[in-house]
Every structure is written in C-alpha cells, then in structure tokens.
C-alpha positions, 0 to 999 in steps of 0.5 A: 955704685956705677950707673951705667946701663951696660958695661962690655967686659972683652972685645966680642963678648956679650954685654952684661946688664948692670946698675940699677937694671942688674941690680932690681933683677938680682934682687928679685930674680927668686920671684921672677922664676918662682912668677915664671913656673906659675904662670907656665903651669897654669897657662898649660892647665887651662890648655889642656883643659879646653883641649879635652873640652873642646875635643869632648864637644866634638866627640859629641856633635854637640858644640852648639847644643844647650840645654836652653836650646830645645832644638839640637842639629834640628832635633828637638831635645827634652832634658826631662829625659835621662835618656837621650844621648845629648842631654847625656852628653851635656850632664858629663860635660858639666860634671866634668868640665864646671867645676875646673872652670870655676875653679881655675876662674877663682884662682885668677881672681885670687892672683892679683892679691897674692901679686901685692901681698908677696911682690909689692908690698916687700917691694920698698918695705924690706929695704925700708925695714932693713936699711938697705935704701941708703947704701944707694941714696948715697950713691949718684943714683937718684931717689925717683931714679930708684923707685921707677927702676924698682917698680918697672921690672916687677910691673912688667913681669906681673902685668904680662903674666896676668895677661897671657892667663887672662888671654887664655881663661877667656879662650876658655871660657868663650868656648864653654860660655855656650853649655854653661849658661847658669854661670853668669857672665858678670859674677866675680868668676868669669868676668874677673878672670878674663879680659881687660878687667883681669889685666888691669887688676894686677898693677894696681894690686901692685901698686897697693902693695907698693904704696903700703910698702912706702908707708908703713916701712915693715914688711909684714903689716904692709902685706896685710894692710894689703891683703885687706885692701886688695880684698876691698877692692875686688868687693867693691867692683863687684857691687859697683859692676851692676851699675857701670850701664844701665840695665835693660828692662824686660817686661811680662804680659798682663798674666805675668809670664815672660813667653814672648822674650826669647829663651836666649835672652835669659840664658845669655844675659847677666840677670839677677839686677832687680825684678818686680811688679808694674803698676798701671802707670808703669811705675815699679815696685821691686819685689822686696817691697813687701818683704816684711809680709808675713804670708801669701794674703798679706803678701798680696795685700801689700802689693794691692796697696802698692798698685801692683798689677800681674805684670812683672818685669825684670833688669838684667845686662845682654850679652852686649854689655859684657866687652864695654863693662869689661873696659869700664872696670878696666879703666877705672883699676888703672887710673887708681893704679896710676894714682898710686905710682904718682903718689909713690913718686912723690912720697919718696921725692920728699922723703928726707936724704940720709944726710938729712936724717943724719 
C-alpha cells in the first residue's frame, strides 16, 4: 500500500487523495453522508422552528412578555384571565412551541450516544474482529500512524456537526428562554443540548467507543458497553452540575415569604438545589430533615426540635452561572476524552506486530 498523501494522476488533472486519507474516507464514506443528511435536517428543523417562533412573538407584540412579568408594554396583565389577548397569546406559544424544544433538546442529547455506539465503537472493533488491520500492519504504515488517520476524519466530521446543532439549538433557545421560564436552564434539556457543553460531549462519546472498540476487538459487545458507558456518563453530569459553583442563597423574612427578592430572581434561576428553614443562629435544616414526620403536628414538633424558625431559605444557581458551568463541564469531557485518545495511543504501540503473533 503506498503512503503517499497525494498522487497527480496527468499533467492538469485534480489530484486525488490516497493512502491512509483515501482509505479512512472510503471506509466510511456511508456514515459520513448518512452524519451529513442528519445533521442538514435537523439544523433546517430547528431554523424553521424558530423562524415560526420568533415570527409568532412578533406577530403578537409580545417578544419581552412572560408570565412572570406582571407588566407587558406598560400594561399590567393577569394570567388568571382567560381573556386577555397576551396571556392568549403566550398559552398558544407554548402549546405550540414547548414541546418541539424540549423535544428537539432531548434528541441533542441522545446524539452523542448514538455517535459512540454506531461511529466509535466499530471503529477499531470491526476490523479487530475481522482481521483487516493487518493487511496495513504489514505494510510500511505504522500502528500509531493508523489509529490517528482512523480517528481524525471521524473526530472532525462528529465534532463539527455537533457544533453547528449545538450553535443552532442555543439560537433557539436563547430567543425562547424568555417565555418559557418553567423549563430550567440546568436540567439535562437545554443545558446539555447547547453551548460548549454540548460539543464537548460528542468526542468523548467518541472516544468511549473508540476505546471499547480496542478492547474488547467485537463489534456488538463494544457497542454496548458503550451505550452504558455513555448513558452513565450523561448521569453522572448531570448530578455533579449542581455542584460545579457554589449555589446562591436567598433567605425569606421572619413570616417565611420571598416578597422581597424579585420575581426575576425566581424564574430565571436554576432553582430546586436545596431549601429549608433557618435557625436563630443561622444554621440550616434542609426541608427533609423531618421527612419521616408522619403528620402536620409531628411535623411541626420536628422541626421545634431542630430550632427551626419561620425563615426559609432557598439555593438556586442565577443566570450568571449558566456560561461558566457551561465551560466547567466542557473542560471536564474533553480532558477525559483526551485521556482516552492517549490511552488508545498506547494500547495499539504495545500491541503485538503480526510478526509477533505469528
């Protein structure tokens, strides 16, 4: 096999790529158009789906309007009122438009799974299986030679797609974060389907699969073991995002009510982290403290044993913090994913030869 990178075939005639290039974009060229066609039709689902949204919104003079915000365009609005035009309009905007975002967001977060299962882990496993490696082993291509040409045109091709629907959902989702404020922005769909966080979760997908591929040298358990191992992953983010900043802390008056902190406060925070009451020193006693509790009296009795008083308070991550966690989880799939490359780099270097093996 020749290892030349580009071979001219007549005097004005185009080159034509060969060696190892040629070879990993023939072997895959299937998936790549297959990659190519999904990626096309969702990126034109999602445009065309905030294209009707956005259009709805101005249709309706209602772009800044929400059903946290009592005042719309200086007009105070009563969402008790079945009535009035924009709490009309905002009911049609999410009957309509809700669930096809929190759909499309679950799809996003479904790809990175689907990109180890069928694109990684048949990577090195089908020709492991089958025995085709060594037809190049014995050739003057090299082992780590190989693997890096196998794993660079899959890489880029998965981790660019990912991007563009990443870049996309979050244009979507940044004109609707407004009118949809009961979906938190730190649950699995949104925060998982855009930003960097999103990008970052296909190579290592990727990678899993490529590693497992390398392992275990058969096709379908290597898939599988990727499925789970991709699935736990996704899980474990998700349970260790609360914890990337520390939470802030909003605490009610002696009468236990959250007048004073802004409505905006509420709807445009991830809430949910923890709650409770406050002691007179200050201390908290989170609200299953007395969860074995059976009724309102020994409820109360619990909690007058704690030194509970009627001042609540709540954690919840602002607005602020969603770009920084953003990039926390980022960095934290593409070292592991990193991890993975180099450990694939030298599982093959001390592989036996086929001379070796012989």
């Amino acid at each position: 096999m020749s290892t030349a990178g580009i071979r001219l075939a007549a005097p004005g005639a185009r080159p034509r790529t060969r060696g190892l290039v040629w070879l990993v974009a023939r072997q895959h060229r299937a998936a790549l158009w297959a990659g190519l066609a999904v990626v096309v039709a969702i990126a034109a689902y999602i445009v065309w789906q905030r294209t009707g949204m956005v259009g709805y919104l101005r249709a309706h003079d209602i772009q800044d309007c929400a059903g946290w915000k009592r005042f719309c365009h200086g007009r105070r609005i009563h969402p008790e009122r079945g009535s009035d035009p924009t709490i009309e309009a905002l009911r049609h905007l999410g009957d309509t438009y809700r669930a096809p975002l929190l759909n499309t967001g679950r799809l996003l977060i479904a790809l990175p799974a689907l990109i180890g299962v069928f694109i990684g882990a048949p990577l090195f496993a089908r020709e492991l299986e089958m025995g085709t490696h060594q037809l190049v082993w014995t050739q003057s291509v090299t082992r780590t030679r190989w693997l890096i040409a196998k794993l660079a045109l899959p890489l880029v091709a998965v981790t660019a797609g990912t991007a563009i629907l990443a870049a996309l959902y979050t244009w979507w989702w940044r004109a609707a974060r407004v009118q949809f404020p009961d979906i938190a922005w730190g649950t699995a769909a949104p925060f998982d389907a855009t930003g960097p966080a999103a990008v970052a979760l296909a190579p290592l997908a990727f990678f899993v699969g490529a590693a497992a591929g390398l392992l275990l040298r058969r096709t379908v358990p290597a898939m599988a073991v990727t499925l789970g191992v991709t699935a736990g992953v996704q899980y474990g983010l998700g349970a260790l995002r609360p914890h990337l900043m520390t939470p802030r802390t909003i605490v009610s008056d002696a009468s236990g009510d959250f007048a004073h902190t802004p409505l905006e406060i509420f709807y445009t925070s991830w809430r949910g982290i923890g709650d409770g009451y406050l002691t007179r020193s200050g201390a908290k006693i989170p609200s299953d403290h007395c969860s074995s509790a059976i009724g309102q009296d020994d409820w109360n009795r619990c909690l007058a044993r704690s030194g509970a008083t009627q001042k609540q308070y709540e954690e919840l991550h602002p607005a602020s913090h969603y770009w920084p966690m953003q990039w926390m989880q980022a960095g934290i799939c593409l070292a592991v994913a990193v991890a993975l490359a180099a450990f694939c780099v030298w599982w093959i270097r001390r592989r036996p030869t086929v001379k070796e093996t012989a």
